[in-house]
C-alpha positions in Angstrom: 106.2 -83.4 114.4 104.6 -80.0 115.1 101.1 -79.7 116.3 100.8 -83.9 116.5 100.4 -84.9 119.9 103.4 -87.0 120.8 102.9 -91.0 121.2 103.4 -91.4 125.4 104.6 -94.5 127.4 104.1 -94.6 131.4 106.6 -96.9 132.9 105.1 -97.7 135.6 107.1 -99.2 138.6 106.0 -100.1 142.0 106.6 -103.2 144.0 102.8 -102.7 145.7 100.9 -100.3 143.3 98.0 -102.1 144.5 98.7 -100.7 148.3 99.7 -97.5 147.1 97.4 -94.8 147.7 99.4 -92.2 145.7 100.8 -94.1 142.5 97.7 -96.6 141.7 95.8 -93.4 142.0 97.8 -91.2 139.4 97.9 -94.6 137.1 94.3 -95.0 137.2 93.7 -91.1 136.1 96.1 -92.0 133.0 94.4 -94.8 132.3 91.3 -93.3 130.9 93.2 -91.2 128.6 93.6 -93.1 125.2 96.7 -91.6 123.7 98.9 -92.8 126.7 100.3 -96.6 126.9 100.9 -97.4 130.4 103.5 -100.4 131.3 103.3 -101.9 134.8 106.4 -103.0 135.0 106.3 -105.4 138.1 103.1 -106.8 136.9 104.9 -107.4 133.5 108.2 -109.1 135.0 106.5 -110.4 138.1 110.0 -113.0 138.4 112.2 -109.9 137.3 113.6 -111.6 133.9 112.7 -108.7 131.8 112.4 -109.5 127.8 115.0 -107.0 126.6 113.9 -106.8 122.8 110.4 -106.8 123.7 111.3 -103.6 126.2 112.8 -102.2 123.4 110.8 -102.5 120.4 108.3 -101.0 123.1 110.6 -97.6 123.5 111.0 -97.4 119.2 107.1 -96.7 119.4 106.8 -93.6 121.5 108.1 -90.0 121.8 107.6 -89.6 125.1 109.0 -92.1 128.0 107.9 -90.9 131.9 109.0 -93.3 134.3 106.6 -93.2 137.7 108.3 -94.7 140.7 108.3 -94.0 144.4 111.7 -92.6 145.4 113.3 -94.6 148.0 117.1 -94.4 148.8 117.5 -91.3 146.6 116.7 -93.4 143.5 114.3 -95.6 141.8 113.0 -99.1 143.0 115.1 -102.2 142.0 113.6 -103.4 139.1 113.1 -100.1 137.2 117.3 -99.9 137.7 117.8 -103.1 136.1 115.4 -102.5 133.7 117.7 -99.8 132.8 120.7 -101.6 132.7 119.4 -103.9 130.4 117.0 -102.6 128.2 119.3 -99.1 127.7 122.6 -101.1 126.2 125.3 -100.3 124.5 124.6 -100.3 120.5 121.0 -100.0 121.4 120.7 -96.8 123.5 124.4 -95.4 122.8 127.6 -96.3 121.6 128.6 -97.2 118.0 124.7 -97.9 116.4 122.8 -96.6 119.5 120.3 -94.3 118.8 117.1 -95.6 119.5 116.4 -92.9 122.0 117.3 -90.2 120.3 115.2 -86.9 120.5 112.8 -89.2 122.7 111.2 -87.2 125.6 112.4 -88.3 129.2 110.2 -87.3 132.4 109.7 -88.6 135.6 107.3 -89.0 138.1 108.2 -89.6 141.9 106.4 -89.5 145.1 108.0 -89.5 148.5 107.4 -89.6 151.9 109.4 -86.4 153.2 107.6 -83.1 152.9 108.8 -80.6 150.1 110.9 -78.5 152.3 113.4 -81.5 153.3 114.4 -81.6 149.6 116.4 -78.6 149.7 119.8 -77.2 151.1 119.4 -77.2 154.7 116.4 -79.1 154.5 116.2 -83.2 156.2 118.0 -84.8 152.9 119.9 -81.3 152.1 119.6 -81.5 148.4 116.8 -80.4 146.2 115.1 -82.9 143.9 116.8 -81.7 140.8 120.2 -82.5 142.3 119.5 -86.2 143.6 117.5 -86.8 140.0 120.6 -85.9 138.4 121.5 -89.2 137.6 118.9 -89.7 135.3 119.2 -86.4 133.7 123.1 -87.7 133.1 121.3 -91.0 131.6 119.1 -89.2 129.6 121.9 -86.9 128.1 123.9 -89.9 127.4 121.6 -91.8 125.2 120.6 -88.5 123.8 117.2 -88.2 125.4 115.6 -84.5 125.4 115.6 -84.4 129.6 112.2 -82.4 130.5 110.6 -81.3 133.9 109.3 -83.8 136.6 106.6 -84.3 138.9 107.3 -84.6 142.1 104.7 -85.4 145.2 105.7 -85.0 148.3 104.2 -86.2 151.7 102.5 -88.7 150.6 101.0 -89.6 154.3 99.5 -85.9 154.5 97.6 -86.1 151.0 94.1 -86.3 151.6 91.6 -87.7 149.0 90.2 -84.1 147.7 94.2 -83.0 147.3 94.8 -86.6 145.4 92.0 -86.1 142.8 93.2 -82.6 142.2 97.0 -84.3 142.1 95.7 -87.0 139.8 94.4 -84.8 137.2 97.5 -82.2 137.0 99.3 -85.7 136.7 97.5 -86.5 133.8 97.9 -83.0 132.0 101.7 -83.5 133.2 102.1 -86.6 130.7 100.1 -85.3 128.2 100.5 -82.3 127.6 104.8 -81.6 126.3 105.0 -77.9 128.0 103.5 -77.9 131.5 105.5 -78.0 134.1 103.5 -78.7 137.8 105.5 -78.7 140.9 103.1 -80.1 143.9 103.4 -80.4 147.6 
């Protein structure tokens, strides 16, 4: 697959993406770029029953997954967990016959509240990003997912518009281009 530019799929998951500054933002920048799919996930499964098969056949058609989500608790929101749980099964995603997501891209994209400097040792939440994504890192290694650089936003309350259209267009070069790696405060 050298020199073709990989299929990519947004996940998409915010309870409120309509009230959130930060996240409707950085969707509506990827929006206008034709060789990314973005999947609103709460708009899909507004009552939560997600359509497994229809999830996956979704994941066969792309090279590239990023999931965007706000991180609260030191994870992702509800539904993008369960979405997880289910779509990612056994004989699916791993286990005897699972390979669908095999030499798939993995990245996320998360925006929080706290300031860069509380995500580190000695910082407010006294672990760095990298450590409390780990878990999905771990997921991604288990269903044989190639595990790639995030994006991270931090401060969400202290972005102003001028540092959000600068944000949203790094965001967009984030998903679509395989190599770059942006680390934003």
């Amino acid at each position: 697959m050298a020199n073709q530019t990989k299929k990519t799929l947004v996940i998409v998951t915010h309870p409120n993406l309509n009230s959130s500054r930060i996240n409707k933002r950085l969707t509506e920048e990827l929006l206008i770029h034709e060789e990314v799919t973005v999947h609103l996930l709460y708009e899909a499964y507004p009552d939560e029953q997600i359509d497994v098969e229809k999830e996956r056949q979704l994941l066969e058609n792309y090279d590239r997954i990023v999931l965007q989500f706000p991180f609260y608790w030191y994870s992702a929101p509800y539904l993008l967990k369960k979405w997880l749980d289910k779509v990612w099964g056994s004989g699916w995603a791993y286990g005897p016959g699972g390979n669908k997501l095999e030499g798939k891209e993995l990245r996320l994209a998360i925006s929080t509240g706290g300031v860069r400097e509380a995500y580190q040792a000695g910082g407010f939440h006294q672990y760095s990003y990298s450590e409390l994504l780990r878990p999905f890192q771990a997921s991604a290694n288990r269903v044989k997912m190639l595990y790639k650089p995030s994006f991270e936003i931090s401060g969400v309350r202290e972005v102003n518009d001028e540092a959000l259209e600068k944000l949203a267009k790094k965001y967009a070069e984030f998903v679509t281009q395989p190599f770059l790696i942006v680390v934003e405060s």
